[in-house]
PASEBA-1860 file (N, C-alpha, C; in nm, 3 decimals):
! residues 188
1> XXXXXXXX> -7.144/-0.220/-14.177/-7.231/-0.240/-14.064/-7.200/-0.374/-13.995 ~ -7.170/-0.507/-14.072/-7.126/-0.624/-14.035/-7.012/-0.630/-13.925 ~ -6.938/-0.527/-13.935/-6.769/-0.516/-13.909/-6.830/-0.451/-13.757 ~ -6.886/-0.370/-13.757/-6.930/-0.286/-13.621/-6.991/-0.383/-13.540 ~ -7.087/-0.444/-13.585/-7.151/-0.505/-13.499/-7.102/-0.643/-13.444 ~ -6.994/-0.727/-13.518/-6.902/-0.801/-13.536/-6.819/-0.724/-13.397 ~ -6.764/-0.646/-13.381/-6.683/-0.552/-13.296/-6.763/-0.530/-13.140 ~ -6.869/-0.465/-13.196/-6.977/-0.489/-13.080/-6.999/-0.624/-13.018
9> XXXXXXXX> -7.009/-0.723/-13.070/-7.017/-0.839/-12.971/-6.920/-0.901/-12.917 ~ -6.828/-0.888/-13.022/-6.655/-0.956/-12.941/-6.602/-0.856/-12.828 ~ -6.637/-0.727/-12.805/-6.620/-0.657/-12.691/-6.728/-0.724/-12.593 ~ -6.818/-0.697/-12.599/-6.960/-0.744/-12.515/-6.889/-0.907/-12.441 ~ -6.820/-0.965/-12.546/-6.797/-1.117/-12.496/-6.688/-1.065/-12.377 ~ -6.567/-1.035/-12.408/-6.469/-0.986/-12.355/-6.504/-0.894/-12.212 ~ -6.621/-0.815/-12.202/-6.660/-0.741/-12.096/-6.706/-0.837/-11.993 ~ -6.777/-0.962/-12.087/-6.836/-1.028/-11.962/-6.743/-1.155/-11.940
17> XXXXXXXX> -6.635/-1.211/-12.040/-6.540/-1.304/-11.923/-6.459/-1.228/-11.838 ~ -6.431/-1.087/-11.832/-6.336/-1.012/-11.787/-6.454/-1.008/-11.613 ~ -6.598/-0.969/-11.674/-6.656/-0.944/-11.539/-6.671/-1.087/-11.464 ~ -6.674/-1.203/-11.524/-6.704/-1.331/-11.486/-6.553/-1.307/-11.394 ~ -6.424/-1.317/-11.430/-6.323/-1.373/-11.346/-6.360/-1.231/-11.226 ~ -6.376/-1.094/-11.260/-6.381/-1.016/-11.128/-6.478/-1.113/-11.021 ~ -6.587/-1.149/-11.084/-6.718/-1.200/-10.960/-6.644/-1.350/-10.914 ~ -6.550/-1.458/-10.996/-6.465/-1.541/-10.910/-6.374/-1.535/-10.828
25> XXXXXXXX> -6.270/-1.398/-10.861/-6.221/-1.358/-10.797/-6.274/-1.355/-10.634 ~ -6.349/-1.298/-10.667/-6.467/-1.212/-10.535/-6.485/-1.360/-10.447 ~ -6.560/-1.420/-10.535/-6.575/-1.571/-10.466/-6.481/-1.663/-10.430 ~ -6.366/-1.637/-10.476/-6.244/-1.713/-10.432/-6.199/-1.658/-10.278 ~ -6.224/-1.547/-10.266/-6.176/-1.463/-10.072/-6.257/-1.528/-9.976 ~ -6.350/-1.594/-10.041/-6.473/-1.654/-9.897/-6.411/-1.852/-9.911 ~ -6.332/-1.881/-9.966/-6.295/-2.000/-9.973/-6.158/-1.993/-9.935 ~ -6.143/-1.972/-9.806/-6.050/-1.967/-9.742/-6.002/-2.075/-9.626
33> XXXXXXXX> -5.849/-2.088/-9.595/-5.773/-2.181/-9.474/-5.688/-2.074/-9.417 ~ -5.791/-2.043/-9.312/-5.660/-1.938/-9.242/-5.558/-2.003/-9.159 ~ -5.458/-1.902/-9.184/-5.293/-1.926/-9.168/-5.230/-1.886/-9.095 ~ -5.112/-1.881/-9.056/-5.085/-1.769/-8.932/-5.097/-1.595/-8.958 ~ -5.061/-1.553/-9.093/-5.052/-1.420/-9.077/-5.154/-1.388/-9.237 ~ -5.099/-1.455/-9.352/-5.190/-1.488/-9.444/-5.294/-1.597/-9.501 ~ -5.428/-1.587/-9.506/-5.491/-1.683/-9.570/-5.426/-1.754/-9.664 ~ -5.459/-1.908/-9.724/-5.517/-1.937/-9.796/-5.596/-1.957/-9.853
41> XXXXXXXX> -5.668/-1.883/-10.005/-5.728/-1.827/-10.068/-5.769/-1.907/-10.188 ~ -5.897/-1.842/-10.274/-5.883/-1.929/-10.436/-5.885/-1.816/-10.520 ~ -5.869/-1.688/-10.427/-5.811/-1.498/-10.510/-5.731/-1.565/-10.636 ~ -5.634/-1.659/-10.581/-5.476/-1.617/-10.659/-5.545/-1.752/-10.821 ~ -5.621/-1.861/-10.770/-5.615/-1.938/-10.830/-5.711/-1.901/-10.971 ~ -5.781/-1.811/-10.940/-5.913/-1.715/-11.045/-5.777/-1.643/-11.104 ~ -5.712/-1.565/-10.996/-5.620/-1.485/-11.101/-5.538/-1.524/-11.225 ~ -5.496/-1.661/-11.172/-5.391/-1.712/-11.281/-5.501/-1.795/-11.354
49> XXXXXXXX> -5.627/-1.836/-11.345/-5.689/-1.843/-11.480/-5.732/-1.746/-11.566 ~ -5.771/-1.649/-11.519/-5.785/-1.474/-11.605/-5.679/-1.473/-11.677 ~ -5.544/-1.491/-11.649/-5.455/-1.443/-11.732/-5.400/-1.567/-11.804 ~ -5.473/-1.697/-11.760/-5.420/-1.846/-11.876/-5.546/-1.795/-11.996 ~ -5.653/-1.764/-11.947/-5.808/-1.732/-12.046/-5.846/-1.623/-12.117 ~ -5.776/-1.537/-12.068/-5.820/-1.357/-12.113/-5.691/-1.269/-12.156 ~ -5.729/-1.203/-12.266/-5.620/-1.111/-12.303/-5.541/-1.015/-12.243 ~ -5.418/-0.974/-12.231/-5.398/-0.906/-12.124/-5.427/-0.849/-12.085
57> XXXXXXXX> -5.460/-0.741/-12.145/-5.558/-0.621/-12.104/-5.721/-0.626/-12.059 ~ -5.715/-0.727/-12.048/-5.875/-0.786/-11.975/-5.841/-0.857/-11.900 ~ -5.757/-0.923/-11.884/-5.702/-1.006/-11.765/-5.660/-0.912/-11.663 ~ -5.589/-0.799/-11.690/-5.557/-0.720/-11.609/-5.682/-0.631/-11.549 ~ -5.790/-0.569/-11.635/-5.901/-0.510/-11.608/-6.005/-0.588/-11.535 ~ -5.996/-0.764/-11.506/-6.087/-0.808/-11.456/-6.050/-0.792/-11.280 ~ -5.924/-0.815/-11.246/-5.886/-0.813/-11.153/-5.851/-0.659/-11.080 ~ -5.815/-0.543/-11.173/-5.814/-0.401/-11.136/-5.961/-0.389/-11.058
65> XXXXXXXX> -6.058/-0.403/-11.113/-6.189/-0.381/-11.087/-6.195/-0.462/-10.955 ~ -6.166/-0.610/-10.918/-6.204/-0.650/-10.862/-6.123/-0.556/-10.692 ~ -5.984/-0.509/-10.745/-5.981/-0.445/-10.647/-6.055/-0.318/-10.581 ~ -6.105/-0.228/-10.703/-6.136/-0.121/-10.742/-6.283/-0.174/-10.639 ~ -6.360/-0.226/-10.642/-6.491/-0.262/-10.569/-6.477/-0.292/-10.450 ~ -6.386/-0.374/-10.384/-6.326/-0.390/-10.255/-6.307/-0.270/-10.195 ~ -6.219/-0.175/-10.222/-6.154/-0.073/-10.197/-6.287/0.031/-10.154 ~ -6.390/0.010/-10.279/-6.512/0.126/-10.259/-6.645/0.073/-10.154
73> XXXXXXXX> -6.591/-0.054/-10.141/-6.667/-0.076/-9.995/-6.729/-0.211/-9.969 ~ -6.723/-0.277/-10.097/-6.759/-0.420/-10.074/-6.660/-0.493/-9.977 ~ -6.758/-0.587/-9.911/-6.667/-0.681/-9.834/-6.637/-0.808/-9.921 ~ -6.509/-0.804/-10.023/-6.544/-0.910/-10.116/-6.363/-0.938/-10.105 ~ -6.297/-0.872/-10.003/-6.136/-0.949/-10.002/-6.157/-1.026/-9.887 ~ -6.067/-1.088/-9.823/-6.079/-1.217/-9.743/-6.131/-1.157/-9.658 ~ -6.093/-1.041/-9.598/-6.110/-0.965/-9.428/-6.213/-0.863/-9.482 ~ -6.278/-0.815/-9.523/-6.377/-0.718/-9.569/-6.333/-0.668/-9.705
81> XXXXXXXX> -6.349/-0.524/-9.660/-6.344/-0.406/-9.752/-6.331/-0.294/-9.755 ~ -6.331/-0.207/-9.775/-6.340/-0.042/-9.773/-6.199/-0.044/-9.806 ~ -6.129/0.146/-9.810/-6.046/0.203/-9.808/-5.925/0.174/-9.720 ~ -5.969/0.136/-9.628/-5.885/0.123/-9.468/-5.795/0.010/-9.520 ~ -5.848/-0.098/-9.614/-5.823/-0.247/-9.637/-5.636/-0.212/-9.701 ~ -5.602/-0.075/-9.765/-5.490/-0.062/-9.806/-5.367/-0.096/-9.663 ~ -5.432/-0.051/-9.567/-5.316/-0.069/-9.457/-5.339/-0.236/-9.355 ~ -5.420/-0.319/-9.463/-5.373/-0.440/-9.390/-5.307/-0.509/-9.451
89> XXXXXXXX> -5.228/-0.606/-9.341/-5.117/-0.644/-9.398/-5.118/-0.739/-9.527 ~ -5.200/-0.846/-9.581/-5.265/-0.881/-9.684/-5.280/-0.819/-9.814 ~ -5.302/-0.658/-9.840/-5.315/-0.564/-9.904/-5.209/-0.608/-10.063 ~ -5.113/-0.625/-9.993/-4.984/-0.626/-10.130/-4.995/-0.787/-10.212 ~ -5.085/-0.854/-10.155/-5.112/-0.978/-10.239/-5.238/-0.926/-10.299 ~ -5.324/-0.835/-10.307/-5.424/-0.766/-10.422/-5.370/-0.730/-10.518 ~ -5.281/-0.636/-10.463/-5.196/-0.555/-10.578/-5.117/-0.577/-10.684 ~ -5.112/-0.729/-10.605/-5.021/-0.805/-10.715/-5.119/-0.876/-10.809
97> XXXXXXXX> -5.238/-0.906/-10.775/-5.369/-0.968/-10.867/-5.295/-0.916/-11.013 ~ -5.369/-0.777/-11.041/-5.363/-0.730/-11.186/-5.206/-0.789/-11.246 ~ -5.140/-0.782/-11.185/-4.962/-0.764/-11.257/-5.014/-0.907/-11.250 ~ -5.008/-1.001/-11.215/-4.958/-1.169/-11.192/-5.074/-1.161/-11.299 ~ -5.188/-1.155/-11.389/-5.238/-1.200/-11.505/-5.203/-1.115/-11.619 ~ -5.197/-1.013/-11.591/-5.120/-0.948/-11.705/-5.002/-1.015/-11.776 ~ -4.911/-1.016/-11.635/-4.775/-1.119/-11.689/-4.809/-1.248/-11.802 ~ -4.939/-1.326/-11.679/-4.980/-1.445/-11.757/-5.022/-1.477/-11.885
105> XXXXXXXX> -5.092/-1.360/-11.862/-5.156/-1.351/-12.024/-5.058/-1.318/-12.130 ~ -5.013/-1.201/-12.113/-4.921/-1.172/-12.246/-4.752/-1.290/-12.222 ~ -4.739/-1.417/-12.134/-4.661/-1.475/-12.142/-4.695/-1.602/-12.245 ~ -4.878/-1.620/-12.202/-4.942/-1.735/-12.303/-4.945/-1.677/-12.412 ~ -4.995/-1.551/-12.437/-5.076/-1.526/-12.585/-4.956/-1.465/-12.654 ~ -4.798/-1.482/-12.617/-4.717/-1.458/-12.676/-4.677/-1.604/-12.734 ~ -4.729/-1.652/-12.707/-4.645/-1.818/-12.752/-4.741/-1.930/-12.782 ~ -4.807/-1.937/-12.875/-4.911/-2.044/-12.916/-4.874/-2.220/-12.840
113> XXXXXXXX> -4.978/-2.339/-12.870/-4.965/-2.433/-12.864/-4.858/-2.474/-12.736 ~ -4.890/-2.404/-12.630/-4.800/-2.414/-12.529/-4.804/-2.573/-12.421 ~ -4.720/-2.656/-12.391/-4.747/-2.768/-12.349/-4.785/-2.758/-12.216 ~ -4.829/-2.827/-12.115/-4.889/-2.829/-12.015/-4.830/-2.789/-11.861 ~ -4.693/-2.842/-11.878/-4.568/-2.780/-11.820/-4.566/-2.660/-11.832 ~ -4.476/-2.578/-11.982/-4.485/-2.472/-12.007/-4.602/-2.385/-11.935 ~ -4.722/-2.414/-11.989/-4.805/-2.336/-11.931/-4.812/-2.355/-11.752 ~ -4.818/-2.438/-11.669/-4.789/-2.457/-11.577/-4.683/-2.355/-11.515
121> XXXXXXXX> -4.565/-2.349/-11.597/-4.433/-2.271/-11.563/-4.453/-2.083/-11.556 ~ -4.558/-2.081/-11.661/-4.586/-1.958/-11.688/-4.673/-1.889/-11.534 ~ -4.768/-1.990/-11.500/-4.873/-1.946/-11.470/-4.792/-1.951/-11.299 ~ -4.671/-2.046/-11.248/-4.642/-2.040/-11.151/-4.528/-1.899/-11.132 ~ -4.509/-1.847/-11.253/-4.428/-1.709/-11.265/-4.510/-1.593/-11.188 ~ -4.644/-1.570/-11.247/-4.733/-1.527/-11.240/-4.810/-1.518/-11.059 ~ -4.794/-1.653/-10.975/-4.754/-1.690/-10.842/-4.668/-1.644/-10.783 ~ -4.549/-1.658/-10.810/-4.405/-1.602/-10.733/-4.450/-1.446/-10.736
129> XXXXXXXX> -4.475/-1.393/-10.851/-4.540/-1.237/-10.872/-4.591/-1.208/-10.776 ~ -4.708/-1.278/-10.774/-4.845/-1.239/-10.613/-4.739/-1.229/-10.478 ~ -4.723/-1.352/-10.451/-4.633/-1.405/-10.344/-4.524/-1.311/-10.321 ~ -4.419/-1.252/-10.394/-4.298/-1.132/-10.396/-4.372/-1.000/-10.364 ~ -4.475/-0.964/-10.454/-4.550/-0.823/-10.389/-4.568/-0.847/-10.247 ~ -4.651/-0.936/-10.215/-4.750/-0.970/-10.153/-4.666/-0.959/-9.989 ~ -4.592/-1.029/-9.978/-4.456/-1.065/-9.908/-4.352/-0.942/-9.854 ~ -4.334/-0.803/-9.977/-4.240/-0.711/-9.948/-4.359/-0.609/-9.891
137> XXXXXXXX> -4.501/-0.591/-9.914/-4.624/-0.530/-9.880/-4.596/-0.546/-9.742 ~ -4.643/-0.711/-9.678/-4.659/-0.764/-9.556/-4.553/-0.685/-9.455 ~ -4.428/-0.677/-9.494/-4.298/-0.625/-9.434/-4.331/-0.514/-9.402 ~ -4.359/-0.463/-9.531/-4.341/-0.312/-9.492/-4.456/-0.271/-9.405 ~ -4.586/-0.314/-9.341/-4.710/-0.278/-9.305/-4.645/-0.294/-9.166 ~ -4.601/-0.433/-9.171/-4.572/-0.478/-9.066/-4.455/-0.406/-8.959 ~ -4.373/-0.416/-9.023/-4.233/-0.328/-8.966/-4.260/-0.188/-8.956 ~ -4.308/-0.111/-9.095/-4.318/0.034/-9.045/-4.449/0.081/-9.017
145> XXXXXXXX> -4.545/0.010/-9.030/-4.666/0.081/-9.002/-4.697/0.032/-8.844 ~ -4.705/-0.089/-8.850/-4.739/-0.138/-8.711/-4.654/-0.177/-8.574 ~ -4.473/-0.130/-8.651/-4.387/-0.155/-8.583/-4.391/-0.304/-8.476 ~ -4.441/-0.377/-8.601/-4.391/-0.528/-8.466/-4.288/-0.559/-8.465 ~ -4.216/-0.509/-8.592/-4.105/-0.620/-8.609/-4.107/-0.722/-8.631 ~ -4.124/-0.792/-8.764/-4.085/-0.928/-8.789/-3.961/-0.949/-8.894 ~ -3.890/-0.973/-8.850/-3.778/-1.015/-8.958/-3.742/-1.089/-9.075 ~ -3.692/-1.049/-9.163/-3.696/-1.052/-9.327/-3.736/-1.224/-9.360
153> XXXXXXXX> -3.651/-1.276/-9.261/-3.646/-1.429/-9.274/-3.839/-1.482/-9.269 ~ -3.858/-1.428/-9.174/-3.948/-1.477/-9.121/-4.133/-1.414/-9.199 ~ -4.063/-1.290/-9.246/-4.184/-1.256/-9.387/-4.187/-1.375/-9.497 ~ -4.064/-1.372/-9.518/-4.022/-1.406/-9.640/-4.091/-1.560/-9.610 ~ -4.091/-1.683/-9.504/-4.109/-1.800/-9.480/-4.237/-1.776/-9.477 ~ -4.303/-1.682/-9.404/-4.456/-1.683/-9.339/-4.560/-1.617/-9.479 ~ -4.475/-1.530/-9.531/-4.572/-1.461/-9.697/-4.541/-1.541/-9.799 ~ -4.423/-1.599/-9.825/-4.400/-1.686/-9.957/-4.344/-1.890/-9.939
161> XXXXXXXX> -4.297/-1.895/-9.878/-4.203/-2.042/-9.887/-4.326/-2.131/-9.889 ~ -4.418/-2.092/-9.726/-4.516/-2.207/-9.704/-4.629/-2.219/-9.843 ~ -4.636/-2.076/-9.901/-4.772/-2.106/-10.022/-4.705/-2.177/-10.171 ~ -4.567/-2.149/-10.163/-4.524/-2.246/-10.278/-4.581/-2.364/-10.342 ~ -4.613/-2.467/-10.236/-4.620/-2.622/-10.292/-4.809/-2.573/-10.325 ~ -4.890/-2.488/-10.276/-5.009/-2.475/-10.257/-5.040/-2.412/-10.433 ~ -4.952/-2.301/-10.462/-4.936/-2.210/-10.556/-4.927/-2.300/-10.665 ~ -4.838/-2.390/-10.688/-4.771/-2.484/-10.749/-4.884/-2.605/-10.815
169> XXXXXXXX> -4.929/-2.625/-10.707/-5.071/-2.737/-10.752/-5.182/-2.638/-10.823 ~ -5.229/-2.496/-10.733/-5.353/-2.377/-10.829/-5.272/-2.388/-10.934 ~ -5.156/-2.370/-10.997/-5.067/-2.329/-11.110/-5.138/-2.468/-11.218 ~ -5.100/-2.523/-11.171/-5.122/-2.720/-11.230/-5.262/-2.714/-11.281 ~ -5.339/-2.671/-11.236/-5.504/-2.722/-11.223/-5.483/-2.581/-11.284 ~ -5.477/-2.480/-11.276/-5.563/-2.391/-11.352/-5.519/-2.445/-11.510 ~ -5.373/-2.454/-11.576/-5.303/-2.486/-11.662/-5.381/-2.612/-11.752 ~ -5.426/-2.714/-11.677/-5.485/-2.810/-11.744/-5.624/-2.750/-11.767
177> XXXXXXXX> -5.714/-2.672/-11.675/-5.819/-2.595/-11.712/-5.807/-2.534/-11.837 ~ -5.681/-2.487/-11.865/-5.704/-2.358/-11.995/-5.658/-2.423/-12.099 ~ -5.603/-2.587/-12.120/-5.563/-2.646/-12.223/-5.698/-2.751/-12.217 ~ -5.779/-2.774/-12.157/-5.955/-2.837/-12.175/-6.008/-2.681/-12.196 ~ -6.000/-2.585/-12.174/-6.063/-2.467/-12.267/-6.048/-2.468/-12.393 ~ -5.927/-2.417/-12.409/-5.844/-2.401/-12.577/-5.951/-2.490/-12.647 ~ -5.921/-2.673/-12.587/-5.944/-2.768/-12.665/-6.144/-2.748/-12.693 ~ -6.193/-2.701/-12.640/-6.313/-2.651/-12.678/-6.369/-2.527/-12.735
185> XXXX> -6.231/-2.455/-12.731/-6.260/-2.325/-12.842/-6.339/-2.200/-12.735 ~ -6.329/-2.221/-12.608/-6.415/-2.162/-12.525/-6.318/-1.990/-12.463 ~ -6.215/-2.009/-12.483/-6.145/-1.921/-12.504/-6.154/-1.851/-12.580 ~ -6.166/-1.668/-12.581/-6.161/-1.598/-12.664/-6.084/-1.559/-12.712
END
């Protein structure tokens, strides 16, 4: 009976940091610097703590959901919500949410006692992730759905180059966040 109920609460814990990063997530789209074609966001910076803090498979489930609620009608991504939200151009930096903590997670919780760098390195992998979906999404919405035409150069500068140094610092700060976690055991 010990073992069950033991089981029962370490899920229960796990359901609710998994739901905690979906509801930051959520709150990270309204803390925005708009940009020319994409925001800057604190989406990506929740994401890569989900996957420095949560197991993969909850790291990945906190952020599935968070799309999964957007999609069904909340206005909780930068520009709203609903169904429609798949054909804006923004769309392929969601998609990349789940994959960029998944990565994260099973890159940390494969490798104990990780130094601050390291983890840093991991979590900016996890960035380039968002940023590469996010970026070949933008193209394709852009070029074949809406036929403007913008050229490869100019996705590629306008979806990824400029959020680098931005990505790079969320990467930094979340990284020292999850090594002042660890160091309090607040991590599950």
């Amino acid at each position: 009976m010990y073992l069950y109920d033991s089981m029962k609460i370490k899920s229960t814990k796990y359901i609710l940091y998994a739901s905690i990063f979906t509801a930051l997530t959520a709150a990270g789209a309204f803390v925005r610097i708009p940009f020319y074609i994409v925001p800057v966001t604190l989406q990506t910076f929740f994401t890569i703590l989900a996957g420095g803090t949560l197991k993969p498979g909850w790291a990945f489930s906190s952020q599935l959901v968070y799309i999964g609620l957007g999609l069904l009608g909340l206005p909780i991504f930068s520009n709203g919500g609903g169904i429609q939200y798949i054909f804006h151009p923004t769309f392929g930096y969601l998609l990349a949410l789940p994959i960029a903590s998944f990565v994260i997670s099973s890159l940390s919780h494969s490798h104990r006692s990780l130094s601050l760098m390291q983890r840093t390195g991991i979590h900016i992998t996890g960035s380039l992730i968002i940023l590469f979906i996010g970026a070949f999404y933008l193209y394709f919405i852009v070029n074949i759905i809406s036929t403007i035409n913008y050229s490869l150069i100019k996705v590629l500068t306008a979806g990824i180059l400029v959020f680098i140094p931005v990505e790079v610092f969320k990467s930094y700060i979340a990284a020292w966040m999850v090594r002042k976690l660890e160091n309090y055991e607040v991590i599950p």
